[in-house]
N, CA, C and O atoms as a GROMACS GRO file, in nm:
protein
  480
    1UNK      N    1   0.073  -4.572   4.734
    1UNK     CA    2  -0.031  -4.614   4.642
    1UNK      C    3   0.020  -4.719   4.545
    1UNK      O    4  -0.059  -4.784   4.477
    2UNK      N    5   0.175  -4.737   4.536
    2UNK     CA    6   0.207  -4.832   4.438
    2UNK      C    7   0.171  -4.975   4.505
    2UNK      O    8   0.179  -5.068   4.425
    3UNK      N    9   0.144  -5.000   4.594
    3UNK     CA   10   0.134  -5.122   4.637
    3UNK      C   11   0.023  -5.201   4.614
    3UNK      O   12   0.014  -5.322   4.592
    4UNK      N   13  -0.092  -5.079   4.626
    4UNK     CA   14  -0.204  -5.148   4.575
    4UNK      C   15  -0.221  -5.166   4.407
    4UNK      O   16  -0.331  -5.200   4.362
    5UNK      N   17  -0.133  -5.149   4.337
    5UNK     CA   18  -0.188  -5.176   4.175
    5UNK      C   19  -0.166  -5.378   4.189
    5UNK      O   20  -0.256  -5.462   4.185
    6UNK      N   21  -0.015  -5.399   4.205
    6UNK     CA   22  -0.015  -5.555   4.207
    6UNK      C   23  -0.141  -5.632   4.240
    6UNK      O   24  -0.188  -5.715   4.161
    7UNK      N   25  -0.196  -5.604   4.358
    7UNK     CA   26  -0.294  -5.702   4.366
    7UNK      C   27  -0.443  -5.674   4.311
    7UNK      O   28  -0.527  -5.759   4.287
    8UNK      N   29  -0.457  -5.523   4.296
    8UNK     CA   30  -0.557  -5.506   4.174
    8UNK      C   31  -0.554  -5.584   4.098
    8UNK      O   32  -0.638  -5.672   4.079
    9UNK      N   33  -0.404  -5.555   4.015
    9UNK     CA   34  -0.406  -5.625   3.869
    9UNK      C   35  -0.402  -5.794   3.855
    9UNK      O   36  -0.423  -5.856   3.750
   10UNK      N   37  -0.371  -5.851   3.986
   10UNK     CA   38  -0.407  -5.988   4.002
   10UNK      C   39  -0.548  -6.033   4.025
   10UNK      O   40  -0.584  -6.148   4.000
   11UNK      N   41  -0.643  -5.922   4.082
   11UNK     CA   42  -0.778  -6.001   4.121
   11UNK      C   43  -0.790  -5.951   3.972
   11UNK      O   44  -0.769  -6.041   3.891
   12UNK      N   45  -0.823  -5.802   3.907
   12UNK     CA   46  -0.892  -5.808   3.779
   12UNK      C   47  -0.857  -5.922   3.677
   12UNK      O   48  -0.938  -5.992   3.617
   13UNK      N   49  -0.684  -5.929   3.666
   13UNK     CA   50  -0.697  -6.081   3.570
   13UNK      C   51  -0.750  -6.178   3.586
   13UNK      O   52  -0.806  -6.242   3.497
   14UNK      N   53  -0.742  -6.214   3.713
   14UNK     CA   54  -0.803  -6.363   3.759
   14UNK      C   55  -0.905  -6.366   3.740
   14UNK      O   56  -0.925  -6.469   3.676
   15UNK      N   57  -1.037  -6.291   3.763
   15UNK     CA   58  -1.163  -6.297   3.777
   15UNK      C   59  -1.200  -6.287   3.599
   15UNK      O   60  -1.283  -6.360   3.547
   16UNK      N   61  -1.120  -6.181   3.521
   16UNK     CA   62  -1.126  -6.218   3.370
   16UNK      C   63  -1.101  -6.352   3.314
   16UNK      O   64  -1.174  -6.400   3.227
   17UNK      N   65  -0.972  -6.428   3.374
   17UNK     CA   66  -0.968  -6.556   3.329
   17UNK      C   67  -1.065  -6.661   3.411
   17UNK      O   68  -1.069  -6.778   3.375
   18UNK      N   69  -1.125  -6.625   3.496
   18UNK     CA   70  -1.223  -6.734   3.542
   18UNK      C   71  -1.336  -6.717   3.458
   18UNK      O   72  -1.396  -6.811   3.406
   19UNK      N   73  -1.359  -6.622   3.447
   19UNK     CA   74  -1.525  -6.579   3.397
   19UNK      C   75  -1.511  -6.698   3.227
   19UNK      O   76  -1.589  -6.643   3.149
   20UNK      N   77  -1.474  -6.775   3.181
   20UNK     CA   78  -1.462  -6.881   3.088
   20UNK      C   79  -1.356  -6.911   3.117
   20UNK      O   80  -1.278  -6.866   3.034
   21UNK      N   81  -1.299  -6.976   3.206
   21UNK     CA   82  -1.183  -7.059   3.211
   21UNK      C   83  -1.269  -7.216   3.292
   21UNK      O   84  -1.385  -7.228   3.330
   22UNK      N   85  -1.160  -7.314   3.294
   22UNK     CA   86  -1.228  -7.393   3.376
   22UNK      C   87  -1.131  -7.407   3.523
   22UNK      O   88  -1.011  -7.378   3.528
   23UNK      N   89  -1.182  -7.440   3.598
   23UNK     CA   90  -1.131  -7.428   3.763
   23UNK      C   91  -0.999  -7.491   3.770
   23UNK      O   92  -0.922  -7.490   3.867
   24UNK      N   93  -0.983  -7.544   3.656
   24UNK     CA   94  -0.811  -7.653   3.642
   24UNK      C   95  -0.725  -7.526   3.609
   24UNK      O   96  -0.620  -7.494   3.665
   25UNK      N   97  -0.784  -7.464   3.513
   25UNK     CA   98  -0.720  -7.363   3.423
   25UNK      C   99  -0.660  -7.251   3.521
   25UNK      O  100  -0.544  -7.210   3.515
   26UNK      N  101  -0.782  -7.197   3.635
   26UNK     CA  102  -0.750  -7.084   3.627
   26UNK      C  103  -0.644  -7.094   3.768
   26UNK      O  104  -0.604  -6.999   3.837
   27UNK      N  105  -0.605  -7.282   3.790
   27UNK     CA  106  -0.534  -7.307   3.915
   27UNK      C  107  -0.408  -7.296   3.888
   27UNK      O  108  -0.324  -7.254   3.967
   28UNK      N  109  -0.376  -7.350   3.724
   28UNK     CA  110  -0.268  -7.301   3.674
   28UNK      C  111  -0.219  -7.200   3.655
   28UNK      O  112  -0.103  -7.163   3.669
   29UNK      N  113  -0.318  -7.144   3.617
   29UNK     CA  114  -0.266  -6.955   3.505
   29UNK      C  115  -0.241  -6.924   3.686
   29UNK      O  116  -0.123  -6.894   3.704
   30UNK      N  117  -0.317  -6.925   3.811
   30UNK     CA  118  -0.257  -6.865   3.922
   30UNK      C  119  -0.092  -6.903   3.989
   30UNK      O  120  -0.006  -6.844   4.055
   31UNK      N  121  -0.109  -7.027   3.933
   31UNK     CA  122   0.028  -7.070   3.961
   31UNK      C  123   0.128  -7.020   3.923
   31UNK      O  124   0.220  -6.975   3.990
   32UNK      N  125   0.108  -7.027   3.750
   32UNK     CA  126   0.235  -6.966   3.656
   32UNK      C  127   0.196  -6.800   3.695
   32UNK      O  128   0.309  -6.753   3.683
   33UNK      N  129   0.131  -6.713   3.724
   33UNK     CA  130   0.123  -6.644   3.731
   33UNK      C  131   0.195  -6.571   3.818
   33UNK      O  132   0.241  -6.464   3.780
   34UNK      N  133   0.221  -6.623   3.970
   34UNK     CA  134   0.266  -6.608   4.068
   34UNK      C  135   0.438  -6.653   4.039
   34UNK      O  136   0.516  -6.583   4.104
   35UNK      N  137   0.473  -6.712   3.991
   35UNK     CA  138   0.641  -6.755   3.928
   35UNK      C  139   0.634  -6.623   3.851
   35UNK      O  140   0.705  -6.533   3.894
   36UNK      N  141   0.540  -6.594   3.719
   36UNK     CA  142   0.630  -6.506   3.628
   36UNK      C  143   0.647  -6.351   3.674
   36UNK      O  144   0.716  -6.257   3.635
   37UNK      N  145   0.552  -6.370   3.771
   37UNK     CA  146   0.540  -6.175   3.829
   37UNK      C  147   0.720  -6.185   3.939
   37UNK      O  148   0.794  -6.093   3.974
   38UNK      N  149   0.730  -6.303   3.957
   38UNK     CA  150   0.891  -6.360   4.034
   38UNK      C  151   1.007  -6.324   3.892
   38UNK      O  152   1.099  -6.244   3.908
   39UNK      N  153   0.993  -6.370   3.808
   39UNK     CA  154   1.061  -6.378   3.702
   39UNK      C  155   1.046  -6.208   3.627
   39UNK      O  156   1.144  -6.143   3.590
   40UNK      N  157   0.962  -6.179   3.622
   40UNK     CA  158   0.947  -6.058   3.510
   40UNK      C  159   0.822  -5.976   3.607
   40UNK      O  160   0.704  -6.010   3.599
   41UNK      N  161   0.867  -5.872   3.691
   41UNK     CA  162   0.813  -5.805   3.794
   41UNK      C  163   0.748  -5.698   3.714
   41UNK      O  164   0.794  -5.643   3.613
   42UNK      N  165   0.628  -5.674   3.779
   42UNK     CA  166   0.565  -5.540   3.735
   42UNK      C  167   0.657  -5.436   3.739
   42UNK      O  168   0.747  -5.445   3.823
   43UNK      N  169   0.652  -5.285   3.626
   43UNK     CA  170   0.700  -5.167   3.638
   43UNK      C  171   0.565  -5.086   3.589
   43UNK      O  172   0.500  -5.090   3.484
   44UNK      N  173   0.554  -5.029   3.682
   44UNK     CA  174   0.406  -4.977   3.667
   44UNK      C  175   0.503  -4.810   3.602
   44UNK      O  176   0.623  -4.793   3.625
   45UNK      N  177   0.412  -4.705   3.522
   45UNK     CA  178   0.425  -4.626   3.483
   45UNK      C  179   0.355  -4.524   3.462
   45UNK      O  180   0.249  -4.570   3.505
   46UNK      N  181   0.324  -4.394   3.422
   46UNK     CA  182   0.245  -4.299   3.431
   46UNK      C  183   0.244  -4.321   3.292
   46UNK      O  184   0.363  -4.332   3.260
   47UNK      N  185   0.163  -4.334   3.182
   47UNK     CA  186   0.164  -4.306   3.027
   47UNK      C  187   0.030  -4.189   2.972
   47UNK      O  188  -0.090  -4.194   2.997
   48UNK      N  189   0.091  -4.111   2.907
   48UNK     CA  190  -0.041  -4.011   2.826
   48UNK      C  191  -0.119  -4.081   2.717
   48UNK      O  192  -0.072  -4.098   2.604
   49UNK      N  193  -0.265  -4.129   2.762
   49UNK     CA  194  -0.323  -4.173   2.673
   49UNK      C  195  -0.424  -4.085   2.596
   49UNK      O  196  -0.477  -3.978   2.627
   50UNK      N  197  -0.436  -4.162   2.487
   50UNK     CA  198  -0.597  -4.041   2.406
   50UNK      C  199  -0.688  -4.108   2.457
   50UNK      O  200  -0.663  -4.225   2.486
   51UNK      N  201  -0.826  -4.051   2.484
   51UNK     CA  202  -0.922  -4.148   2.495
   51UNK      C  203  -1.011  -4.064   2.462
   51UNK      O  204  -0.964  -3.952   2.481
   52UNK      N  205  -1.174  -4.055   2.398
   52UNK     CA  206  -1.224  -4.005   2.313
   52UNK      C  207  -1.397  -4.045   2.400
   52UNK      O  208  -1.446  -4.158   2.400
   53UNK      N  209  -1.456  -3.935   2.459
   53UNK     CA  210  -1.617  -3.905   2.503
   53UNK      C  211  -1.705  -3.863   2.420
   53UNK      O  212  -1.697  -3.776   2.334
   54UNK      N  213  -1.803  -3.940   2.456
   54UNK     CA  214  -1.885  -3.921   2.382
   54UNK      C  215  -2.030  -3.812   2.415
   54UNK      O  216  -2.119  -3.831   2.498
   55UNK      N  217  -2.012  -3.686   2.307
   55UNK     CA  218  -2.106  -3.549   2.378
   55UNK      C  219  -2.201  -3.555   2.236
   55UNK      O  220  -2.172  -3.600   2.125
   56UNK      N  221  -2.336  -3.486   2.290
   56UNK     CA  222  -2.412  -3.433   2.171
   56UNK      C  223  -2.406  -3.269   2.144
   56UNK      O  224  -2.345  -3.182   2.206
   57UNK      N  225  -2.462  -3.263   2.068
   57UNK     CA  226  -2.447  -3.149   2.001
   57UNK      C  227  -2.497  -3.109   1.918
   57UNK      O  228  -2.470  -3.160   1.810
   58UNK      N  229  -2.615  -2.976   1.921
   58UNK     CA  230  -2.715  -2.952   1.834
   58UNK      C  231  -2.650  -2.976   1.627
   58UNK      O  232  -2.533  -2.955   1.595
   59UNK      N  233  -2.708  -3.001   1.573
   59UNK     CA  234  -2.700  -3.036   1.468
   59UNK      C  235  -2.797  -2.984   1.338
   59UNK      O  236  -2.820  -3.026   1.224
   60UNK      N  237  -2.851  -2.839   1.445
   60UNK     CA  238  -2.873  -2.709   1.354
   60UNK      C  239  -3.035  -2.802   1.294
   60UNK      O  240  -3.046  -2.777   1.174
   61UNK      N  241  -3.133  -2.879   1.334
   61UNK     CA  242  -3.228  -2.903   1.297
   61UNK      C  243  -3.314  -2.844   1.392
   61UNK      O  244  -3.265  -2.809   1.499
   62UNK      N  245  -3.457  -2.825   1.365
   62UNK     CA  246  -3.532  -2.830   1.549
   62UNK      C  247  -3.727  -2.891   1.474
   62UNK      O  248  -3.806  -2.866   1.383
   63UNK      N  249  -3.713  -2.983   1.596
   63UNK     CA  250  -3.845  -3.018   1.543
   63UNK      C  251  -3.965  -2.996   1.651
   63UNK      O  252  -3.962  -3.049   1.762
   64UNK      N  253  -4.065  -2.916   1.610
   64UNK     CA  254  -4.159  -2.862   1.673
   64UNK      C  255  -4.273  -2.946   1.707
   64UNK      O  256  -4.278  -3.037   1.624
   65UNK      N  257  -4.374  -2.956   1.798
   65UNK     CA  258  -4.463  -3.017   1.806
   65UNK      C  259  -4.599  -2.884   1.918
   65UNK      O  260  -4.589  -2.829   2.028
   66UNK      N  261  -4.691  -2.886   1.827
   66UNK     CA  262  -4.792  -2.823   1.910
   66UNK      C  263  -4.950  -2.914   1.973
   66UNK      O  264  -5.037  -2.986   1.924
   67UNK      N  265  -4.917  -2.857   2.105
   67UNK     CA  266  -5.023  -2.977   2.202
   67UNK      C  267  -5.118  -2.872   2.335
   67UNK      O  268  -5.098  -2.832   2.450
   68UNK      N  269  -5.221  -2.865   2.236
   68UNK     CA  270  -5.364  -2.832   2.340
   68UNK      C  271  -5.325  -2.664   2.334
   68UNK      O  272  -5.357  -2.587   2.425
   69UNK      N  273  -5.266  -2.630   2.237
   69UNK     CA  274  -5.250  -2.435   2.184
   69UNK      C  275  -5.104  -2.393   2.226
   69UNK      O  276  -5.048  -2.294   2.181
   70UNK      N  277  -5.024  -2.523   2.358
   70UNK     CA  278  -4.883  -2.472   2.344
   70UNK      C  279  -4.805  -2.529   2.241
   70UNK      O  280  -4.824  -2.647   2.212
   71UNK      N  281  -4.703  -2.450   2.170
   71UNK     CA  282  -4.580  -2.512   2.088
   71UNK      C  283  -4.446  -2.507   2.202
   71UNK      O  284  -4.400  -2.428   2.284
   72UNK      N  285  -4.409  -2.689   2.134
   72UNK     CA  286  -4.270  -2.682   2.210
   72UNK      C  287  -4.221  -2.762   2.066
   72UNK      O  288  -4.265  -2.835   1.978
   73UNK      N  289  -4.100  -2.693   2.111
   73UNK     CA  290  -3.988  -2.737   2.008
   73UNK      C  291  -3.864  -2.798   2.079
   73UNK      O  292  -3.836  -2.772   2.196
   74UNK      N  293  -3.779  -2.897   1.985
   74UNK     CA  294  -3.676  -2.940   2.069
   74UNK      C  295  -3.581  -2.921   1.946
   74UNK      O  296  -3.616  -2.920   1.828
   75UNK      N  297  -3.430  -2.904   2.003
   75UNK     CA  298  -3.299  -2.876   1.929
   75UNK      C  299  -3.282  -3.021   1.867
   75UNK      O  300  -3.327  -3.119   1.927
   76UNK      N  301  -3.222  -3.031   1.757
   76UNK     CA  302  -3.160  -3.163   1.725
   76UNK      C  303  -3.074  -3.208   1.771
   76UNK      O  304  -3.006  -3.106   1.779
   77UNK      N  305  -2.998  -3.303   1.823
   77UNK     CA  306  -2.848  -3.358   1.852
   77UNK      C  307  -2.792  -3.444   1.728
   77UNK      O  308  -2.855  -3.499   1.638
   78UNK      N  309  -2.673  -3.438   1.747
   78UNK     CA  310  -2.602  -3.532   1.725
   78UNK      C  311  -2.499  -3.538   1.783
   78UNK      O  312  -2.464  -3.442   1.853
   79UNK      N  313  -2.394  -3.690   1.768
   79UNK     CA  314  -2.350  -3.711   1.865
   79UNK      C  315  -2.181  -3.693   1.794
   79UNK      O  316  -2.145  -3.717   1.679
   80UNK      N  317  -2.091  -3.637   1.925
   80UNK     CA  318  -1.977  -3.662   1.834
   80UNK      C  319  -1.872  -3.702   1.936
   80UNK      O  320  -1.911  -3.720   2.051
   81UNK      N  321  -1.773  -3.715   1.914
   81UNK     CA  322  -1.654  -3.793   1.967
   81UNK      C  323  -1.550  -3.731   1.966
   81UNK      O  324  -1.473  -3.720   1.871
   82UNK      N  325  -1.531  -3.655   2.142
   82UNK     CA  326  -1.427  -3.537   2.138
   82UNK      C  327  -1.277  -3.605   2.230
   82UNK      O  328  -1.272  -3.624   2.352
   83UNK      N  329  -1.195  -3.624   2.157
   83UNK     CA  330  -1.061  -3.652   2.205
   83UNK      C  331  -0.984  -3.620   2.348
   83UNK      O  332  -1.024  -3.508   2.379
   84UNK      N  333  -0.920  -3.653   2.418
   84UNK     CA  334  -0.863  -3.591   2.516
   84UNK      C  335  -0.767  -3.697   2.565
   84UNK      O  336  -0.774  -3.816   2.534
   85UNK      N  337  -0.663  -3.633   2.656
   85UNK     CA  338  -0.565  -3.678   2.699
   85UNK      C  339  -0.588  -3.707   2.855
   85UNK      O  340  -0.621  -3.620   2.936
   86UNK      N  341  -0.563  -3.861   2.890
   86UNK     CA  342  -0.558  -3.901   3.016
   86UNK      C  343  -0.403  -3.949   3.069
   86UNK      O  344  -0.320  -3.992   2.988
   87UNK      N  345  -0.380  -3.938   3.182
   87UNK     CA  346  -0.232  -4.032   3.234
   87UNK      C  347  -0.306  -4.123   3.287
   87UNK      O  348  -0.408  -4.085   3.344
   88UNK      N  349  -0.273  -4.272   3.284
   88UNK     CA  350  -0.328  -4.388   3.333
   88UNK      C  351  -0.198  -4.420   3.386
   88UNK      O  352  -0.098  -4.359   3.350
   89UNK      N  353  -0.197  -4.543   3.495
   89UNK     CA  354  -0.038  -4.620   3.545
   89UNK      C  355  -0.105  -4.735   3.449
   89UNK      O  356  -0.222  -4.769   3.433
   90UNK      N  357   0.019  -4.781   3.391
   90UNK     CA  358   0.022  -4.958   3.358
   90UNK      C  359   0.153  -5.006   3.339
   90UNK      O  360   0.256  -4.943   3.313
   91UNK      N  361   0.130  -5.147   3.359
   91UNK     CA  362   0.241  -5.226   3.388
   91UNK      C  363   0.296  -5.240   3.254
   91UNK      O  364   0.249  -5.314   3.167
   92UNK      N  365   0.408  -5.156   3.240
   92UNK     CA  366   0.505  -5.166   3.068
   92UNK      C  367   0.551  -5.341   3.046
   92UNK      O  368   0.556  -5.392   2.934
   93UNK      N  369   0.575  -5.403   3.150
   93UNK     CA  370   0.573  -5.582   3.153
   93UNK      C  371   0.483  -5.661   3.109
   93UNK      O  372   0.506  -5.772   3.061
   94UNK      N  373   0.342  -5.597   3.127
   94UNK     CA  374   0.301  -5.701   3.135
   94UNK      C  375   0.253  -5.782   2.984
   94UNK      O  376   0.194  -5.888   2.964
   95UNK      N  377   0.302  -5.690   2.904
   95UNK     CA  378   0.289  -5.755   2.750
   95UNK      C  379   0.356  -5.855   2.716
   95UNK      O  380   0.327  -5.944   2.636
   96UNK      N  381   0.483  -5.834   2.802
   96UNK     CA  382   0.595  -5.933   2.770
   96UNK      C  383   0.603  -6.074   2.893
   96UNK      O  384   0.667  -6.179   2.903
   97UNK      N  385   0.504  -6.007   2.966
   97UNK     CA  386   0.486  -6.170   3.122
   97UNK      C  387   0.334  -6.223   3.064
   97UNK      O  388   0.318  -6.345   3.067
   98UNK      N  389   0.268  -6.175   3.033
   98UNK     CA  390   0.149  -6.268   2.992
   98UNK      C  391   0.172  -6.352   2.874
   98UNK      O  392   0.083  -6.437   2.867
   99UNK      N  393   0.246  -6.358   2.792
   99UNK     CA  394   0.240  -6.463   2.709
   99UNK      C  395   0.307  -6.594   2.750
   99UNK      O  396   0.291  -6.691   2.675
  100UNK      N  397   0.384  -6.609   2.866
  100UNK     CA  398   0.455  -6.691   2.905
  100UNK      C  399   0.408  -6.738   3.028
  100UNK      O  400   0.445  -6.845   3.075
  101UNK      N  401   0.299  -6.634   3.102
  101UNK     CA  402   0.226  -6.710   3.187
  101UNK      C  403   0.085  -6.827   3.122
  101UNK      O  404   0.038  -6.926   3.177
  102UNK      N  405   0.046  -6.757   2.971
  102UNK     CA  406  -0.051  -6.892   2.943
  102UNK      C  407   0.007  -6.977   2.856
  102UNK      O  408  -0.060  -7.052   2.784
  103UNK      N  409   0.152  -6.973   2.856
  103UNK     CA  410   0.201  -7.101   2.786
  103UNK      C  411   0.223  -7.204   2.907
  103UNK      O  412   0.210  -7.326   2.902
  104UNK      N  413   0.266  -7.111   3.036
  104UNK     CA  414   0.328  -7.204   3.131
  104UNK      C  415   0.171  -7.257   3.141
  104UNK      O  416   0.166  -7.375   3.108
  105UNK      N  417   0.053  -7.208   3.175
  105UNK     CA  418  -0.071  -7.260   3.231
  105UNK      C  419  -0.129  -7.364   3.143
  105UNK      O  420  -0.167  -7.472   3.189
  106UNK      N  421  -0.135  -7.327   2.996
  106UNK     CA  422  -0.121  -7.454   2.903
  106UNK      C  423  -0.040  -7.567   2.888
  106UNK      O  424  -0.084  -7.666   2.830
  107UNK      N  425   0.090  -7.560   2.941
  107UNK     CA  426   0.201  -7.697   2.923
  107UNK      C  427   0.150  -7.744   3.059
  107UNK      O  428   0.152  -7.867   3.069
  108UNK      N  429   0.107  -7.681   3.161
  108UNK     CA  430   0.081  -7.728   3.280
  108UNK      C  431  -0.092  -7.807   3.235
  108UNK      O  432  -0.116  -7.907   3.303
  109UNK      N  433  -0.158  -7.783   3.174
  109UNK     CA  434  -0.291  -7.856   3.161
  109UNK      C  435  -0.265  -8.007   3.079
  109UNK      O  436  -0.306  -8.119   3.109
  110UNK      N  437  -0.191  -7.965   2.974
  110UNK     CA  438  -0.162  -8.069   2.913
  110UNK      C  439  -0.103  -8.169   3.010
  110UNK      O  440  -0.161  -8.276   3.027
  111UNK      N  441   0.000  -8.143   3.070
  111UNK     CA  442   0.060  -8.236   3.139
  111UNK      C  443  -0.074  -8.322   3.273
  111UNK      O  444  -0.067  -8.441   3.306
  112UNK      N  445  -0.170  -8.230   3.320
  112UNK     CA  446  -0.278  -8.301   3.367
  112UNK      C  447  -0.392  -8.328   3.351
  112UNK      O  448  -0.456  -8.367   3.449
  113UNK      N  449  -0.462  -8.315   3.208
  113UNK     CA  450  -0.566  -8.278   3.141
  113UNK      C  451  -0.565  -8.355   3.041
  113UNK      O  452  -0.648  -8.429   2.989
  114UNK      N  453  -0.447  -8.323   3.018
  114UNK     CA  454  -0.423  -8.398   2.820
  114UNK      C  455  -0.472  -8.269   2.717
  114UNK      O  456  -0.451  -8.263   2.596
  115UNK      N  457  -0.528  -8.190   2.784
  115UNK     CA  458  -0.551  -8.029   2.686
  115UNK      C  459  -0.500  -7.945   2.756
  115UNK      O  460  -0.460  -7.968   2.870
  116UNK      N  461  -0.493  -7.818   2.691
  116UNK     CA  462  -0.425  -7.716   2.744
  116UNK      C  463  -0.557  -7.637   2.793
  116UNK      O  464  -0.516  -7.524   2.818
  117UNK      N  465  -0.663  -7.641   2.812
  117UNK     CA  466  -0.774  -7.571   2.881
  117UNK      C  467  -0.804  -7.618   3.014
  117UNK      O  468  -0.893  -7.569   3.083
  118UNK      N  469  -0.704  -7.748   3.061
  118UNK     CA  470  -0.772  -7.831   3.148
  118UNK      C  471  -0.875  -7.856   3.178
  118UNK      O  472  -0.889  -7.866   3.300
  119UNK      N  473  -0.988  -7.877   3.101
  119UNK     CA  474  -1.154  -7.945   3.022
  119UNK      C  475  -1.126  -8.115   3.060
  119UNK      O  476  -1.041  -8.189   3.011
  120UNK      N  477  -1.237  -8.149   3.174
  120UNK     CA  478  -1.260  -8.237   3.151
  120UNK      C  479  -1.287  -8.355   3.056
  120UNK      O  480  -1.322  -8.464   3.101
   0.00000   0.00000   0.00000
């Protein structure tokens, strides 16, 4: 199963940096991208995260309504935000390879663009 995270995590970035990048841009960021995963390789990891769902939960009101001789009543909610612990894999690298893949993709626009967005 480790094999498939790499190219996950290459289509999800890519398709994030296309979705506002321009087609120069995202030829670079694939370029430098493909060198720095060479240079500074994924280490994927198991980490315990918090992450926090969102449940309702009566809130001790109830508001009644009577229609044609039946009464119905409904509980109140409110909503609250209950904590819990997930293990996710992520790449402990990649904090330290993405900043050097959009410098390389920026020195690379400039050099054919004259900007670092490569924008016409």
């Amino acid at each position: 199963m480790r094999r498939l995270f790499p190219p996950i995590f290459a289509v999800l970035a890519c398709s994030l940096i296309a979705a506002c990048a321009s087609p120069g841009y995202v030829q670079a960021w694939r370029a430098c991208h493909a060198e720095w995963v060479q240079r500074i390789p994924p280490d994927f990891r198991q980490v315990l995260t918090t992450r926090e769902r969102r449940t309702e939960v009566p809130d001790g009101t109830e508001t009644c309504t009577t229609v044609a001789g039946t009464r119905r009543c409904k509980k109140g909610m409110r909503v609250e935000w209950v904590p819990y612990t997930v293990a996710e894999t992520v790449d402990v690298n990649a904090g330290q390879r993405e900043p050097h893949i959009r410098s390389c993709a920026a020195r690379h626009c400039l050099g054919t663009h004259g900007n670092p967005d490569c924008r016409p």
